[in-house]
N, C-alpha and C positions, 0 to 999 in steps of 0.2 A: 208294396203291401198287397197281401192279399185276403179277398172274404167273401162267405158265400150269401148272398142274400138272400136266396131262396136253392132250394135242392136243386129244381130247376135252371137255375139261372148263374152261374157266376160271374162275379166281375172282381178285376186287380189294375189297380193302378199305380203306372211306373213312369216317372219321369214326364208326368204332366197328361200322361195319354191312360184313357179310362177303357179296358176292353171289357167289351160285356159276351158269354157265351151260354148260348142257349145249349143247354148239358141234360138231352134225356136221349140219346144217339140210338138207341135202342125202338125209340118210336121217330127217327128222323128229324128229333125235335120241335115235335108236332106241339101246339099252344096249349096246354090245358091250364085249367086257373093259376095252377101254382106258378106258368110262365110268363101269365098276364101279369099277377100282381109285381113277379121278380122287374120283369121290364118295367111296372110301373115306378119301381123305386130305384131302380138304376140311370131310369132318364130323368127323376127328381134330383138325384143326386150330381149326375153330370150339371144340372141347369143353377145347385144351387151350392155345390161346392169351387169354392176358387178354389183356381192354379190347374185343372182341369181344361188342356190345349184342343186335345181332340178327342173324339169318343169313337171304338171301332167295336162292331158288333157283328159276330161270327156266331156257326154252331159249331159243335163236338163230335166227332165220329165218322167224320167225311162228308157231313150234310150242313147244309145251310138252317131248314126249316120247311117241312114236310105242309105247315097251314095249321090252321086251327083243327086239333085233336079231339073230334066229332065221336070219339068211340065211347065215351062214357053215357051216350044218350043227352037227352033233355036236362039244360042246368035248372039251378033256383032260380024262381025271380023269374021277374019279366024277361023276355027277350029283347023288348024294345028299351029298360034300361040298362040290359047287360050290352047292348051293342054302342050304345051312348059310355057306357064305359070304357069299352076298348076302345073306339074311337076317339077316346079323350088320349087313351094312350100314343095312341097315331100323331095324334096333334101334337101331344109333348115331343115325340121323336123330331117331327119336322121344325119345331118351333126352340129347338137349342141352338144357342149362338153360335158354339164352336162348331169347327166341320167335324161330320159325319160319315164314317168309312165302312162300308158293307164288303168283308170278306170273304168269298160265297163259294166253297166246296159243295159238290154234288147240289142235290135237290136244293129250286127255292120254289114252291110251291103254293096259290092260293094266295092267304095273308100273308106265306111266307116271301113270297113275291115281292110282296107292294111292301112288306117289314125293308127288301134289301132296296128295293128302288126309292124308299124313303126317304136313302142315305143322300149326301152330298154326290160321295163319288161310291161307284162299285166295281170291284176288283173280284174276277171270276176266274177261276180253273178252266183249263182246258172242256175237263167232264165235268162243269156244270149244267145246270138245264134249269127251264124257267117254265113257267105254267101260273097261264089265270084260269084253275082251274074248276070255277065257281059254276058254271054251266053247266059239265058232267054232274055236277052235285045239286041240279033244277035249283040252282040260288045265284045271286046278284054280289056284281064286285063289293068287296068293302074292305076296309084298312085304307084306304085315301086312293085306289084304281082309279075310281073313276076323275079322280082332278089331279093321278100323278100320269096314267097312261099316254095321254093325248098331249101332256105337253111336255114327254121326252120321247115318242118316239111318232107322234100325230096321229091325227084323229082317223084315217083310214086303220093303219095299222093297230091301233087302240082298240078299234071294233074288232078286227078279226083276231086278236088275241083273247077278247073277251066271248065275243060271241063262238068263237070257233075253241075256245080251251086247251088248243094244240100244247103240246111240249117241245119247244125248242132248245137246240143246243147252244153252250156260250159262242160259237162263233157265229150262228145266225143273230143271238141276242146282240151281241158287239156290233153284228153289219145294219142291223136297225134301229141303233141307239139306243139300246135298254140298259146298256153296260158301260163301263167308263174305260176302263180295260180289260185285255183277255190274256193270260197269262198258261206255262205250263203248270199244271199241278204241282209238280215239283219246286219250283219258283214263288207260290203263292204269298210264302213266310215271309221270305227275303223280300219281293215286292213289295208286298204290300208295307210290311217295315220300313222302306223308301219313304215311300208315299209318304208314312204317317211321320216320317225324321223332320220330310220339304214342311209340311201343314204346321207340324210342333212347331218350327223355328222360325213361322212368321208373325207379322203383329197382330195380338188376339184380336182389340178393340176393332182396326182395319176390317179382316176378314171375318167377324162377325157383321159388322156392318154391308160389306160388301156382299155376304151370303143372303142378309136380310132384305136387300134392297131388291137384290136379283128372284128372290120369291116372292115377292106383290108385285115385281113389274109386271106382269103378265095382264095385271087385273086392274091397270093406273094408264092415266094419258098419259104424254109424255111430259106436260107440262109438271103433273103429279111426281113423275117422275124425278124429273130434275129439282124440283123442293126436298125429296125426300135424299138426292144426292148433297142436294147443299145442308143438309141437315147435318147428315152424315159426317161430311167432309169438315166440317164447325170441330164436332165432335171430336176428330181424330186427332187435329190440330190443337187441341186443348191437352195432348198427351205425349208423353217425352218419345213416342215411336219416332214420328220424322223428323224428328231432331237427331234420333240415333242412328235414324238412316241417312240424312244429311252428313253426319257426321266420318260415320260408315264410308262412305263412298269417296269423300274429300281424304279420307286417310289409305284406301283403298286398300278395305279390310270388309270382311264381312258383319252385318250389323247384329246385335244381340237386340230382340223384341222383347221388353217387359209387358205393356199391354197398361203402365203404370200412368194414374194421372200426374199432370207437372201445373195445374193452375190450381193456384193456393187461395 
C-alpha cells in the first residue's frame, strides 16, 4: 500500500517494512514544516501500527536531506517551543522499537545529518557526504548531535565535526564510524533491500528489546545493566520466538519469527 501523508513526506508499506521519503528533491529535501509534521506522523504511525518490522527513511532526487529549510525566514511561535517540538520529533525516531535504516544518497546535511545517524544502521552511496553544518550557520548542534556524535564516532571526533563543519565524503564517514556501510551508488537499492530482508525476518520482540537495551547502556552501571538484561530476557521467553528458533534449528530449517505471545 501506498499514501502520501504530507506533499512532503511519503511513506508505503510493503511486507512489514514502512519506508518513509523525504520528497521536496528540488530544495535537497531541506525540512520545512510541512516535513516536520510528515515525519511526525510517520514515526507515530511506525510506533503505533502493528506488523510494521522495520522502518527505512530515505530522500528523493539523489539527496538524503539538505537540514532544516532556513529560506522561509522567521517561523510562528516561539523558537524555544518550536525547537522542543522538533526535538520531540528526534526522540520518537530514536525511541521506535523496530530497527531503523537510513538510506542516504547524496547530501546529509545539518539536521539532516543527525535525521540519518538517528537510524539503527546507515547505508550510504559512494557520493554521499555528511555535514554538521550548524557552525557555518553561527548556531549549535540539534536534532540529537550533541548525545548521537560522540557515542558513534567519539568525543574528539564529535568536536571537530561540530566545531570545524567540514563536509566529508562516505568513505571518510565509514572510516570514522558515522556509517554502517559504504556502498556503490549503484548497489544502494539492492543493498540496502538486503539489509532490510536479514532485519524483517528476525524476531520483533528480541530485537526490539536488544535495540532498547543497547541505547541506555551508555548511561546505566553494569549492574543496571544486567537487570534491564534479565528483564528483557523474562520477556522474550514468554513468547513463541525461541521456541521457533529451538524448533528451527532441531529440524534444520530456517525459523519463521512472529514476534507472537504464547503465555496465556
Amino acid at each position: 500500500m501506498t499514501d502520501t501523508t504530507e506533499a512532503a513526506v511519503l511513506t508505503e508499506l510493503v511486507d512489514g517494512v514502512l519506508t518513509i521519503t523525504l520528497n521536496r528533491p528540488r530544495r535537497k529535501n531541506a525540512l520545512d514544516a510541512a516535513s516536520w509534521h510528515g515525519l511526525e506522523a510517520a514515526f507515530t504511525r511506525a510506533k503505533r501500527e502493528e506488523g510494521i518490522r522495520v522502518v527505512v527513511l530515505t530522500g528523493a532526487g539523489g539527496d538524503f536531506c539538505a537540514g532544516a529549510d532556513l529560506s522561509g525566514g522567521p517561523a510562528d511561535g516561539h523558537p524555544l517551543g518550536r525547537m522542543r517540538w522538533i526535538h520531540d520529533i528526534a526522540f520518537a525516531l530514536h525511541s521506535l522499537p523496530m530497527p531503523t535504516v537510513a538510506k542516504v544518497p547524496g547530501a546529509a546535511v545539518g539536521a539532516g545529518c543527525n535525521l540519518a545517524i538517528g537510524c539503527d544502521f546507515v547505508i550510504a552511496g559512494r557520493s554521499a557526504r555528511f555535514s554538521e553544518i550548524f557552525a557555518q550557520r553561527g548556531l549549535s548542534l540539534d536534532f540529537g548531535g550533541s548525545w548521537l556524535l560522540p557515542k558513534i564516532v567519539g568525543l574528539q571526533q564529535a568536536k571537530r565535526l561540530a566545531l570545524l563543519a567540514e563536509i566529508i565524503g562516505a568513505e571518510e564517514a565509514k572510516e570514522i564510524g558515522l556509517i554502517t556501510y559504504l556502498v556503490e551508488d549503484a548497489e544502494l537499492d539492492a543493498r540496502t533491500d538486503e539489509l532490510v530482508a536479514k532485519l524483517a525476518a528476525g524476531a520483533p520482540v528480541a530485537l526490539a528489546q536488544s535495540k532498547a537495551l543497547l541505547n541506555e547502556a551508555a548511561d546505566l552501571t553494569l549492574r543496571e545493566a544486567l537487570e534491564g538484561e534479565t528483564r528483557a530476557q523474562t520477556i522474550n521467553f514468554g513468547g513463541t520466538d525461541p521456541a521457533a528458533a529451538f524448533e528451527a534449528f532441531m529440524a534444520k530449517r530456517t525459523p519463521e519469527f512472529t514476534g507472537e505471545w504464547a503465555v496465556k
